[in-house]
C-alpha positions in Angstrom: 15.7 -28.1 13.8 19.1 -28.1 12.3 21.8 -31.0 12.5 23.9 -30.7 15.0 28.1 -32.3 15.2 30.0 -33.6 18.2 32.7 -31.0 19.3 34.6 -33.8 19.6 34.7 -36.1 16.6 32.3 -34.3 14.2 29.5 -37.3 14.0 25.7 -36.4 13.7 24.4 -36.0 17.0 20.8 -34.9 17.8 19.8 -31.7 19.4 18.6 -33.6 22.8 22.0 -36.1 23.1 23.7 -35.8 26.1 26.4 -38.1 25.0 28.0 -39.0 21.4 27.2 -42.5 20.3 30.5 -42.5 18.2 33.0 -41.1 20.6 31.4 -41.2 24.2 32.1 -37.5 24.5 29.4 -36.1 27.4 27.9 -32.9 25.3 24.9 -30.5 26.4 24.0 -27.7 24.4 24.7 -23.6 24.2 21.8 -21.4 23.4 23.8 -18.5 23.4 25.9 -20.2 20.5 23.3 -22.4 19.2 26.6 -25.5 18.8 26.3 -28.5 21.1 29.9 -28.1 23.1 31.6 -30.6 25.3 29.9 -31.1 28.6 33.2 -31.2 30.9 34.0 -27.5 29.5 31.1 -25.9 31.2 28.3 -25.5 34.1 25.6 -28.1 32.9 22.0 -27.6 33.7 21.1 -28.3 37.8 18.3 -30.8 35.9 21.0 -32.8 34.1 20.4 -35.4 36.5 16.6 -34.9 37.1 15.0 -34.7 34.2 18.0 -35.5 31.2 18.2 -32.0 30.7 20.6 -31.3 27.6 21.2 -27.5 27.8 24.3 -25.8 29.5 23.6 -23.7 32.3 22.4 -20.0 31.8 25.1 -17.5 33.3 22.4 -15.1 34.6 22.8 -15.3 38.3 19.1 -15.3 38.8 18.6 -18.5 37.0 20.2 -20.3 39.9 22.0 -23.2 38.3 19.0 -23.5 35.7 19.7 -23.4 32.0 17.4 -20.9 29.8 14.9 -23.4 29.2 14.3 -24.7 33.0 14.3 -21.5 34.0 11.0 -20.7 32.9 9.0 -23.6 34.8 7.9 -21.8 37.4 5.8 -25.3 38.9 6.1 -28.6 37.9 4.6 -31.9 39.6 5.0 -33.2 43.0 8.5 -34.9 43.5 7.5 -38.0 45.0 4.9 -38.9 41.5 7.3 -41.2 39.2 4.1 -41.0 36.6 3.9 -37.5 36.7 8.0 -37.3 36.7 8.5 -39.2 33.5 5.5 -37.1 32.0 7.7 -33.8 33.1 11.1 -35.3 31.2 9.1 -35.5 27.6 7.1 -31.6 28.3 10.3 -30.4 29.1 12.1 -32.2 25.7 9.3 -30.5 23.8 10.1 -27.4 25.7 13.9 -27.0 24.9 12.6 -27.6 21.2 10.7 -24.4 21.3 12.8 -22.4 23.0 15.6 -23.0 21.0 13.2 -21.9 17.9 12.2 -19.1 19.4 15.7 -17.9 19.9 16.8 -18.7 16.1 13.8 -16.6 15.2 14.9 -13.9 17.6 11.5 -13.7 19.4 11.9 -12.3 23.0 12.1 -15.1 25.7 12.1 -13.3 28.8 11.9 -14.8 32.2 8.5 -13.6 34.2 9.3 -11.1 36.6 6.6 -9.7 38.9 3.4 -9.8 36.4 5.7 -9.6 33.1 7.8 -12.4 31.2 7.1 -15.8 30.4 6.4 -18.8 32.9 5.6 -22.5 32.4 3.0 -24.1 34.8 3.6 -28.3 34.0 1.4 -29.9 36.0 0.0 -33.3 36.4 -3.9 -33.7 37.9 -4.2 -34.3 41.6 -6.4 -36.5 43.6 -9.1 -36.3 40.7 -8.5 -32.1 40.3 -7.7 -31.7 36.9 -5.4 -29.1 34.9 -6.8 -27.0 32.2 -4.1 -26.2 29.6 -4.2 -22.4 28.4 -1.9 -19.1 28.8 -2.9 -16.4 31.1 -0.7 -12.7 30.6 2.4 -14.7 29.6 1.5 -17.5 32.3 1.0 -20.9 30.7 -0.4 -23.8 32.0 0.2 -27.4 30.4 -1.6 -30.6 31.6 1.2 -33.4 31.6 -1.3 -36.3 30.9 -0.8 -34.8 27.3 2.3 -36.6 27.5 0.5 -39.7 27.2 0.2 -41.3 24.1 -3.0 -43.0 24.4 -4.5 -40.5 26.7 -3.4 -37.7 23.9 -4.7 -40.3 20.9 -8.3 -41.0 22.8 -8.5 -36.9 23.1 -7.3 -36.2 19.6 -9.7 -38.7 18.4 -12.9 -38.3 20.2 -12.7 -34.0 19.3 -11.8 -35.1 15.5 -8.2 -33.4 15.1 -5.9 -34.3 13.0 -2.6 -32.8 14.4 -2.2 -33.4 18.7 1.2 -33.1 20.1 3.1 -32.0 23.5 5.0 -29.8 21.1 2.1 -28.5 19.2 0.4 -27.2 22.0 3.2 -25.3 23.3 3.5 -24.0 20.1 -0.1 -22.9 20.1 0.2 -21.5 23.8 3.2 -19.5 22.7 1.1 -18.0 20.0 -1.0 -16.4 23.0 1.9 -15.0 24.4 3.3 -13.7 21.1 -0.5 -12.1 20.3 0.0 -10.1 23.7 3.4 -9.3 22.8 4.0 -8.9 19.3 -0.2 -7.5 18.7 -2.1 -6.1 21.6 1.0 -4.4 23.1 2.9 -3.8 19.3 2.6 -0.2 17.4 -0.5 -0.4 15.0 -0.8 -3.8 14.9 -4.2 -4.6 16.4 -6.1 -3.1 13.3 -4.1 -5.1 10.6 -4.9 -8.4 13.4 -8.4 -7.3 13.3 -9.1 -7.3 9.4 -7.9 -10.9 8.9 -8.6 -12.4 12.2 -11.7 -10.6 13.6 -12.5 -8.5 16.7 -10.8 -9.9 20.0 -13.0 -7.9 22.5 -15.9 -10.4 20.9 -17.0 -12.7 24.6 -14.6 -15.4 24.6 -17.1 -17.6 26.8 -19.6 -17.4 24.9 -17.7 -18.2 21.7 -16.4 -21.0 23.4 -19.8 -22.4 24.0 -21.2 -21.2 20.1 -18.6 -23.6 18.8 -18.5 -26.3 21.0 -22.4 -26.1 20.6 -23.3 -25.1 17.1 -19.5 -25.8 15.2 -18.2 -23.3 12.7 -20.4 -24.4 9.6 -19.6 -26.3 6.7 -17.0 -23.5 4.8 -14.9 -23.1 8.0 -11.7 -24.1 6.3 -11.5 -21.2 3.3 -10.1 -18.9 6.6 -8.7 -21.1 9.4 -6.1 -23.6 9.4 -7.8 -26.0 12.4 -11.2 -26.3 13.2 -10.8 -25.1 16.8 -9.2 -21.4 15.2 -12.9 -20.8 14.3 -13.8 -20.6 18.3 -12.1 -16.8 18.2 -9.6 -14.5 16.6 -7.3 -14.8 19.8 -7.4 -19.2 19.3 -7.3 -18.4 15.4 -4.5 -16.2 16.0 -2.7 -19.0 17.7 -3.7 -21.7 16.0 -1.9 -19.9 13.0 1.2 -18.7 14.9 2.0 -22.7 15.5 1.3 -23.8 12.7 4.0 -20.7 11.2 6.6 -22.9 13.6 5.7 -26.0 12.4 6.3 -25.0 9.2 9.4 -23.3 9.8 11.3 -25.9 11.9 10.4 -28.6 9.3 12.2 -26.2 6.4 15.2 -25.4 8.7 15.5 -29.3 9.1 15.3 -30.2 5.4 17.8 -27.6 4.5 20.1 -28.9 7.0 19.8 -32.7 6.5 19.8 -32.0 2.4 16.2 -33.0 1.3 14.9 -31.4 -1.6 11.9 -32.5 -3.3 12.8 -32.4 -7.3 10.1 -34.4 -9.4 8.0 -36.6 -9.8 10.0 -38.9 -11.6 9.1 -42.1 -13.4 6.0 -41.0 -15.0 5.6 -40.0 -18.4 3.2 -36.7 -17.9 3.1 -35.6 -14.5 -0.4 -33.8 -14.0 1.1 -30.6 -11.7 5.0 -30.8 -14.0 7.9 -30.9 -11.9 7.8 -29.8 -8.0 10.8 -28.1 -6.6 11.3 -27.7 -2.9 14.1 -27.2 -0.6 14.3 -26.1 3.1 15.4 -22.9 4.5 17.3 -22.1 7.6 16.2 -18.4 7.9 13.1 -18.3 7.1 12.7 -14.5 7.2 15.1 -13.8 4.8 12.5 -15.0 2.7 8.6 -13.7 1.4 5.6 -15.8 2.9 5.3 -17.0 -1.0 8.6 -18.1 -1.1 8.0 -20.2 2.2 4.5 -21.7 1.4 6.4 -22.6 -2.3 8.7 -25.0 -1.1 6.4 -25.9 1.9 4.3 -27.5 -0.6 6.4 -29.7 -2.0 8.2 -31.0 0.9 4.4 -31.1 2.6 3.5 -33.2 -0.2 6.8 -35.7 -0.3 6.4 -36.0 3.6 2.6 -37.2 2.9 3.9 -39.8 0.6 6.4 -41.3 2.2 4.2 -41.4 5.8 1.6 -43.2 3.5 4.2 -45.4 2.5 4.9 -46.5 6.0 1.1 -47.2 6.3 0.5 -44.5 8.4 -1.2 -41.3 8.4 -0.6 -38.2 6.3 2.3 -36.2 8.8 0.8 -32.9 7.3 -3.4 -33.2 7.1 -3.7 -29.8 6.9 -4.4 -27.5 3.5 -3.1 -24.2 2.8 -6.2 -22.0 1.9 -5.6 -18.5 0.0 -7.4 -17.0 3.3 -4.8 -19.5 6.2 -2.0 -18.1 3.6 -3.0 -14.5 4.4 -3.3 -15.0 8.3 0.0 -16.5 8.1 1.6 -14.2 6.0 0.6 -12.0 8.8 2.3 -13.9 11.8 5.3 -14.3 9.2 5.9 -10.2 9.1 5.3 -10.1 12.8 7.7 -12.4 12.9 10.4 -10.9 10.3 10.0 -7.4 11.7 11.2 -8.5 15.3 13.8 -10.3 13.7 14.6 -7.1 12.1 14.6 -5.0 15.3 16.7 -7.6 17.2 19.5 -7.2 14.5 
């Protein structure tokens, strides 16, 4: 994510501020311009109030007041559930992130119509019912308990992943969406999908059950990025895609704040010589070597100074040759809708 400035006083405000600590100036922010603008100049989102919406309201007519992010939640909790409320303010917070990404990367974000577009489904469980998280023909589902730190920990924990989020998983969801748009329904790209990721018309049941049963075997990281993008080429396939926008919102915020990784220093000999990184804010302006190039170094300096902190690594993941073909792939999917939308 970028840094953003008050229209008002030009001090660092963040992307979600509804208000500018230095000035007091009431601010939401324009997708259409991608600039945080002064709340009192324009129609703010009808879940301003709600749900600390931040976003200005979209002027399509059909979104009703809603801004381009609400828009696209199609069902949310029950009104009268303060747990399930407060759970909805920090999904939707992850949500405006991804939108706006998807937008800088010129991605379509269309607003399900009939049985096309994209829809958001964040519910809480009811009365012991639970939600399954998942993405159904541009439909998806997100169980707001994943809002819960320590309900999100135990999970992450007891099914040994490194990486759980609220944002991460609507980044992986996405990457279902993105398969049907950008693969299944794009012009020759299913066989290209197939060589790298494997066939998708494999039973997705009963994959499901081989690797919750049997696991993926010992080599399963020398082609997939997580362990659960072993279960099939449609998870691997999105598993990849998220971890493409991890990536590439963590470059567009280190070129925008000024980090650049440019060392090691105060050794004699360092073993690897000296690492150069900087961010990027248009990532498809540039090769999928250029981006992993100075993704490792900025991976590496965020792993130090999270270890510094006593905490653990921010990135435990590891680039294989194999996860850097799969997401060179997304990254020309990627770059050659950015292209078209020129």
């Amino acid at each position: 994510m970028r840094v953003f400035a008050c229209p008002k006083c030009r001090a660092w405000v963040e992307f979600e501020d509804r208000v500018c600590l230095a000035c007091d100036t009431q601010i939401a922010f324009d997708p259409d311009f991608d600039e945080l603008v002064r709340a009192e100049e324009h129609p703010l989102c009808r879940s301003r109030d709600d749900i600390g919406c931040s976003w200005v309201a979209s002027p399509d007519p059909a979104a009703q007041g809603a801004c381009d992010s609400c828009r696209l939640t199609t069902d949310g909790p029950p009104a009268d559930d303060p747990t399930a409320h407060s759970q909805l303010v920090l999904a939707e917070y992850a949500k405006r992130r991804l939108i706006r990404q998807l937008r800088h990367l010129a991605l379509p974000v269309v607003p399900r119509q009939g049985d096309d577009g994209l829809a958001f489904r964040l519910l809480a469980p009811v009365e012991g019912q639970g939600v399954i998280t998942g993405h159904a023909d541009g439909v998806i589902t997100i169980d707001l308990s994943e809002s819960n730190d320590p309900h999100r920990e135990a999970l992450r924990i007891r099914l040994g992943e490194p990486y759980r989020t609220m944002l991460g998983h609507l980044r992986h969801e996405i990457g279902h969406y993105y398969w049907l748009m950008l693969v299944e329904r794009g012009d020759g790209t299913i066989d290209p999908f197939r060589e790298l990721f494997g066939d998708e018309r494999q039973d997705y049941g009963a994959a499901l059950q081989a690797h919750y049963g049997d696991g993926p075997g010992e080599d399963w990281a020398d082609q997939h990025i997580s362990h659960y993008a072993t279960t099939h080429p449609w998870e691997d396939f999105a598993e990849t895609f998220a971890h493409f926008l991890h990536i590439a919102d963590v470059l567009e915020t280190t070129a925008t704040v000024g980090v650049t990784v440019d060392g090691p220093h105060g050794v004699p000999e360092p073993l690897a010589g000296r690492i150069l990184s900087t961010g990027a804010v248009e990532l498809t302006d540039l090769s999928i070597t250029e981006v992993l190039g100075r993704w490792h170094g900025i991976a590496m300096a965020l792993n130090a100074m999270t270890r510094s902190m006593g905490r653990q690594d921010l990135y435990p993941f590891v680039i294989t040759p194999g996860v850097a073909r799969k997401l060179e792939h997304v990254h020309e999917l990627v770059r050659a809708r950015t292209a078209a939308a020129a």
